[in-house]
N, C-alpha and C positions, 0 to 999 in steps of 0.2 A: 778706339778701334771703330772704322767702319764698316756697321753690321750690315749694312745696309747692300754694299757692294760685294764684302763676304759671301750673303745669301746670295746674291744675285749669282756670282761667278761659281758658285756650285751648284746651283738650279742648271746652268749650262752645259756645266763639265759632267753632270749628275747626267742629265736627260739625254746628252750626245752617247754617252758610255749604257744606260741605260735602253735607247731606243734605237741603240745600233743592234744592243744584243737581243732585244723582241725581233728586227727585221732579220738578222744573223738566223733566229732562233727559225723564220720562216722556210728556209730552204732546210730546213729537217724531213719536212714533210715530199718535199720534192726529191731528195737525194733517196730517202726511204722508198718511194713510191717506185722511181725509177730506175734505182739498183736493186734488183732481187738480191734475195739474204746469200742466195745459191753461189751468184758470183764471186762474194766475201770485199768485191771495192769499198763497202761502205766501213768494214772491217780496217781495210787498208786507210782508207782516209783516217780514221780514228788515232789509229798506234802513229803514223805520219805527224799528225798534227800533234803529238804528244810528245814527242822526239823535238818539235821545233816548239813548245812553250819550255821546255826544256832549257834547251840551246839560246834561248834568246834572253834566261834570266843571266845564265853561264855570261854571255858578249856581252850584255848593258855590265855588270858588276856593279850593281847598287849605284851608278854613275847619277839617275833620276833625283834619286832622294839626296846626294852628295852636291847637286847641284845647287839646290835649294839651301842647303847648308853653307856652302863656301861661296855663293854668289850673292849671299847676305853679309858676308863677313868683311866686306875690304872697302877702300876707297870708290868712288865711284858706282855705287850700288845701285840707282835709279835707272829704271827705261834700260839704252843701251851704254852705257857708260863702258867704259875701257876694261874693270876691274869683272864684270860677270862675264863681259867677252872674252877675257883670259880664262877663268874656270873653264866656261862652256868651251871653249878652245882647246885645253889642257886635257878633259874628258872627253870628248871625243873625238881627239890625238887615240886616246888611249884603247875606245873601242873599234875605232877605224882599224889598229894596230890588229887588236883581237881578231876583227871580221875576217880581215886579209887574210889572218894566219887558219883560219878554220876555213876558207875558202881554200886555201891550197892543199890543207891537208885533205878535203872533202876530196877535192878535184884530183888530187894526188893518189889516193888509196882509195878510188871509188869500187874497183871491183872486190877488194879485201871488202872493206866496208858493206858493201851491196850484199853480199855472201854470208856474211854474219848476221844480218839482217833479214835475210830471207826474202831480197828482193833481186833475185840475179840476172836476173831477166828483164828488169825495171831499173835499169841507174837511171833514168829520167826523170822517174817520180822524186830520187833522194836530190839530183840535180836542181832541178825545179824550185824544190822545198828548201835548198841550201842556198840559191839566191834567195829563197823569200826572207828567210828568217833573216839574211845579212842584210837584207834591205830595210827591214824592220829594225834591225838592233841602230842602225844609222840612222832611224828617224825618231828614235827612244829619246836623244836628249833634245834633237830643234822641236819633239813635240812639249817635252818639259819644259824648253826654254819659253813657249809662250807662253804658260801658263807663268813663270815669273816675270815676264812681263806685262801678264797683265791681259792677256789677248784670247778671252776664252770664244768669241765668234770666229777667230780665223783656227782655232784648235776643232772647236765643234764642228767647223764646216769641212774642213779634210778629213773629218774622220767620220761624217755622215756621207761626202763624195766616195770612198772607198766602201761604203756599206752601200750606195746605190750603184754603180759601177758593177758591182760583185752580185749584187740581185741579177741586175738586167742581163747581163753576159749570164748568169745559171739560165736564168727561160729563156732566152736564146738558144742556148746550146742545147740543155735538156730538152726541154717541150716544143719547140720549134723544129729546130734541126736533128731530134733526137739522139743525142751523142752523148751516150750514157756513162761514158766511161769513167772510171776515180783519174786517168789521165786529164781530163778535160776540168776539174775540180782542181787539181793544181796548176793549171796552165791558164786559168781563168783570176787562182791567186797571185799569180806572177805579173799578169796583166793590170790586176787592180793594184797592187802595190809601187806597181813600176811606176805607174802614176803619178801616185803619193808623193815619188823619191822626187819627180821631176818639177813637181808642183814646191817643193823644199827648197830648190835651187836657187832661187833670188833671195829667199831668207838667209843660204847660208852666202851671199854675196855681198850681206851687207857687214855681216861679221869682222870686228877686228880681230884677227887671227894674229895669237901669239901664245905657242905653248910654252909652258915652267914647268920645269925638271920639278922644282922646287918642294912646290905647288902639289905636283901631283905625286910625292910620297905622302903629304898630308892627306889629300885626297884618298888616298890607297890605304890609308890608315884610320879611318875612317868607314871607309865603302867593303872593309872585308864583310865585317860583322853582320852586315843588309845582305851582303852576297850572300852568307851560308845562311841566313833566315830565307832567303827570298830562293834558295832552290829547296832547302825542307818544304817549305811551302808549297812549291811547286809541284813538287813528287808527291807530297799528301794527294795532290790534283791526277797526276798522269802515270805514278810508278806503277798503276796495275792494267793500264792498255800499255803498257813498255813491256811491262814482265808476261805480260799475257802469248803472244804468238812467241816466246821465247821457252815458257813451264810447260803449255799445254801438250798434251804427249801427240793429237793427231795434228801434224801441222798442217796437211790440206785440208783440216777443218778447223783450223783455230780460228782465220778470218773471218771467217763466217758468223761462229760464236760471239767475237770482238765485237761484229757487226750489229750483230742481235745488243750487244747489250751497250755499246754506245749510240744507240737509237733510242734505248729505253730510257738512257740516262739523261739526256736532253729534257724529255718530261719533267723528271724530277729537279733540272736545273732552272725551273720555276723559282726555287729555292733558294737559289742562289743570285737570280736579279734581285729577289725582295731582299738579301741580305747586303746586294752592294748598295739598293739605294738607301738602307737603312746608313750604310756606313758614309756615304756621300753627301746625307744632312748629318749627321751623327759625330762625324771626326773632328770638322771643325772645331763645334760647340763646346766638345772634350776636352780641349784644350787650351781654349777660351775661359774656361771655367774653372782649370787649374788653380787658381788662389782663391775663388769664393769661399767663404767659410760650409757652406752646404754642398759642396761637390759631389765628397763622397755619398751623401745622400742622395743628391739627382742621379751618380752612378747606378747608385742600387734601385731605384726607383726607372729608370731607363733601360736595365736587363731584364726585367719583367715583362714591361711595356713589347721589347723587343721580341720576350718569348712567345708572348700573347698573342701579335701578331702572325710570327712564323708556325705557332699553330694551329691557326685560324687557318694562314694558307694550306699548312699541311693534308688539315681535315675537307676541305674544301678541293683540291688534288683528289684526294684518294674518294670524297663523296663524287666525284663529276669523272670518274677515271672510265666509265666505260665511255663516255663520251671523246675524253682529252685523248685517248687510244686510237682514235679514228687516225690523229696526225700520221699517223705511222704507216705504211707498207703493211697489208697484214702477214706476211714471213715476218716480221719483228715483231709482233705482238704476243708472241709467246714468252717474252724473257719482261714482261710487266710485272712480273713478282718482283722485280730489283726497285721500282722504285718508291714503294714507303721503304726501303732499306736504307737507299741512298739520300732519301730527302731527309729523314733522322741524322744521319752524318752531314747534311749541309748545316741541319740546325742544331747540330754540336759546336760544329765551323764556325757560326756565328756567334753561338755562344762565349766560344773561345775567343772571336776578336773582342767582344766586349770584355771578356777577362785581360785580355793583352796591358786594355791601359794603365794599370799599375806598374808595370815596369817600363814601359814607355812615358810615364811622368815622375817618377826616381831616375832616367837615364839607365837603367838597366835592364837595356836591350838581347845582353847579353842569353837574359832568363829566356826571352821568347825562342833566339836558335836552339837552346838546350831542348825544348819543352819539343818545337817542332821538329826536331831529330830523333825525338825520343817517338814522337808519333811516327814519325815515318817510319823507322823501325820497326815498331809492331805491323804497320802498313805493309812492310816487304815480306816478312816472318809470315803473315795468314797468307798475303796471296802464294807465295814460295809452295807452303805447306799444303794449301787446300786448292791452287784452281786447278792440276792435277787431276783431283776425283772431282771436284764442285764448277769446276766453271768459272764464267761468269759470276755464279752467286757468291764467289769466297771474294770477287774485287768487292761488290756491295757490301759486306758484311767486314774486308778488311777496311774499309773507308769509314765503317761504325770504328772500331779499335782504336784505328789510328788517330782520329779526331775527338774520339774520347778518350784515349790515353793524355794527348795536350793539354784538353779542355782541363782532366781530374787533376794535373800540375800543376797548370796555371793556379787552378783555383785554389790548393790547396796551402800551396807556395806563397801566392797573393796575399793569402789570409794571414799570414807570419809576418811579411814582408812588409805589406801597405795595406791594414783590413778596411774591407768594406762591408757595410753592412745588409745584402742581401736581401729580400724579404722570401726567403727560402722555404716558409709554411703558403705561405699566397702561390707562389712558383710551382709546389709540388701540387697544389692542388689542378690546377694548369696542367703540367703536367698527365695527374693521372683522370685527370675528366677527358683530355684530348686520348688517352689508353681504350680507356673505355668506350666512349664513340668510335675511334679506330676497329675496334673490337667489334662491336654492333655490328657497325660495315661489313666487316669481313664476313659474318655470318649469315648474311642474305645474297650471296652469291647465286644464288638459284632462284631468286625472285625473282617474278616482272619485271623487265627493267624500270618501264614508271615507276613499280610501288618501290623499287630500290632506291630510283632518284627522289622519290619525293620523302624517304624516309630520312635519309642522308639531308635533305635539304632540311626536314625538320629538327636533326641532333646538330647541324651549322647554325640554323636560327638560335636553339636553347646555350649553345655554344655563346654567340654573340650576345643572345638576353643575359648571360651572368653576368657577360666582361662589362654591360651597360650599370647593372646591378652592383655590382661588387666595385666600380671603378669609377664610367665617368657620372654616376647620380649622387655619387660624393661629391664630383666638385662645385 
């Protein structure tokens, strides 16, 4: 195996996916600033784009990951050989199919649709958003398909042209020409993907196009079981900005609310870069490592590592938060209490994918939809029950539940199934010293802010001197 080009092609795929979503993360600050909380757009964009991560696992159908699977499998398997050009032909027969049909039904029932939605006054915003998300689902497999062959500079570079395109048109519109509106937020993602699509077009020109009936029940047999994993997934993610302007009882003020607390949430999605690019050096290696006789020990010794990390960021977040709070519009800095909520639920999240690989190296896939359905469950049950009288607080708090209900399965289940051996005294201790500085923090709220920040800076230092202590001065 060459390790060599391995690393290499996920430092690319890592850093494009990773430094798109720092610059993505940049216009938080600008949408905040210059949407008041009042007007509830920011609100709107939230539950929007929630609807379309949705919508867009629903169109691909696990086709991504089935590609990879059945474009390894046949004659002709190299570069562009005849045999992946058939798969990738055959799948995206299949999702173009999809697209069309949710584009008519969109365009069909847009005022029913709009009405239920509580946007009746707005079918342009769902219009907008339903070309994006179809233009997206169409570029799901030609952007998987370079990555099977091989092409992670022309992957990286389309999808850092769409993260600078999408920068430059927000300061434009917002801060230039002042054009504040969540209207101009979707019409500016319309523009950057239209792009994308057009930039696609000679790649898929080179394509030998031949669909199989065949082929694609195999395929379809195959790509369910990723489908229903890959929208639990999803909804672990979005079902409580979906559910939210739907339970809340004042609806001319549930936008609002949404808006407060998907601004706050951005913060805590800190949490969530440090966890893909754990996963983007991380995956490979997992499964490279599959027949070493030490595996399951590097496993258990690499969930540690993992958690040590994520609570280092944690603690490091929430010691710097009167600062990182600046990013924000101040109308949204009152719903800052969601985010140690929600950063504990990303580092369950993570925790979980690190559990996942025992049934993804048995081939029993099947465990992780069970596990993720069961989360999303409890995920719908608190927000159902509590945003009601709680708000916002009950998504925060139902995103703890539902990612630790996974997480307590996976793990438990694991342990029967394919044990690993943990080092879950070392963990706990992690753990509850990251509790306890948590804690300290909290209780200097009414400090100085120096003597705050520099107290916080001193329990990240003693933080950091154990993990030197206890770790790397053994090796």
């Amino acid at each position: 195996m060459n390790f060599k080009s391995l690393f290499k092609d996920t430092a690319i795929y890592g850093l494009s996916s990773i430094v798109g979503r720092f610059l993505n993360y940049l216009l938080v600050p600008l949408y905040t600033h210059y949407m008041p909380t009042e007007s509830g757009d920011y609100g709107i964009s939230t539950n929007v784009y929630a609807y379309t991560a949705l919508i867009l696992v629903l169109l691909t159908f696990g086709m991504e990951t089935t590609l990879f699977r059945f474009a390894n499998d046949g004659p002709g398997t190299a570069g562009r050989g005849s045999w992946p050009d058939t798969v990738f032909s055959t799948g995206f027969g299949l999702i173009a199919s999809l697209t069309a049909l949710f584009l008519a039904c969109i365009f069909g029932f847009i005022t029913p649709i709009a009405d239920h939605l509580g946007y009746a006054e707005h079918h342009d915003y769902l219009l907008m958003m339903a070309v994006v998300v179809a233009m997206d689902a169409l570029q799901a497999l030609p952007f998987s398909y370079l990555r099977f062959q091989k092409r992670p500079i022309r992957f990286a570079t389309l999808k850092l042209l769409f993260i600078a395109f999408n920068i430059g048109l927000n300061v434009l519109y917002f801060v230039v020409l002042g054009k504040t509106s969540v209207f101009y937020v979707f019409a500016i993602n319309l523009a950057c993907t239209s792009l994308i699509s057009l930039c696609f077009i000679p790649e898929l020109f080179k394509i030998r196009w031949n669909f199989d009936g065949t082929l694609l029940k195999r395929m379809l047999s195959y790509s369910w079981p990723i489908l229903i994993l890959g929208v639990a997934g999803i909804l672990n993610q979005v079902a409580d900005k979906i559910m939210f302007p739907l339970v809340y009882p004042d609806k001319a003020e549930a936008n609002v609310q949404l808006g407060i607390y998907g601004g706050c949430v951005k913060i805590a999605m800190i949490m969530a870069m440090i966890t893909q690019a754990f996963r983007y050096a991380y995956e490979p290696i997992v499964f490279a490592k599959a027949k070493d006789k030490d595996s399951t020990e590097y496993y258990a010794v690499a969930m540690k590592y993992f958690l040590i990390f994520t609570l280092l960021a944690f603690l490091c977040v929430m010691g710097y938060i009167d600062v990182l709070q600046l990013i924000l519009g101040k109308g949204y800095r009152e719903g800052m209490a969601v985010v140690p909520i929600v950063m504990v639920a990303e580092i369950m999240m993570g925790v979980y994918f690190n559990l996942s690989f025992w049934y993804k190296l048995i081939d029993k896939t099947i465990y992780g939809a069970w596990f993720s359905l069961a989360g999303c469950a409890v995920l719908f049950l608190v927000n159902y029950l509590f945003i009601p009288q709680y708000s916002y607080m009950a998504c925060a708090w139902g995103g703890v539940a539902g990612y630790g209900t996974a997480m307590v399965l996976s793990y438990i289940v694991g342990q029967v199934k394919n044990p690993i051996p943990y080092p879950m005294k070392s963990i706990m201790v992690y753990v509850l010293m990251t509790a306890l500085f948590y804690a300290v923090m909290s209780l200097t709220t009414e400090w100085h802010l120096a003597l705050r920040l520099a107290l916080n800076t001193l329990l990240i230092l003693l933080f950091c001197a154990h993990v030197y202590w206890h770790e790397i001065r053994k090796k």
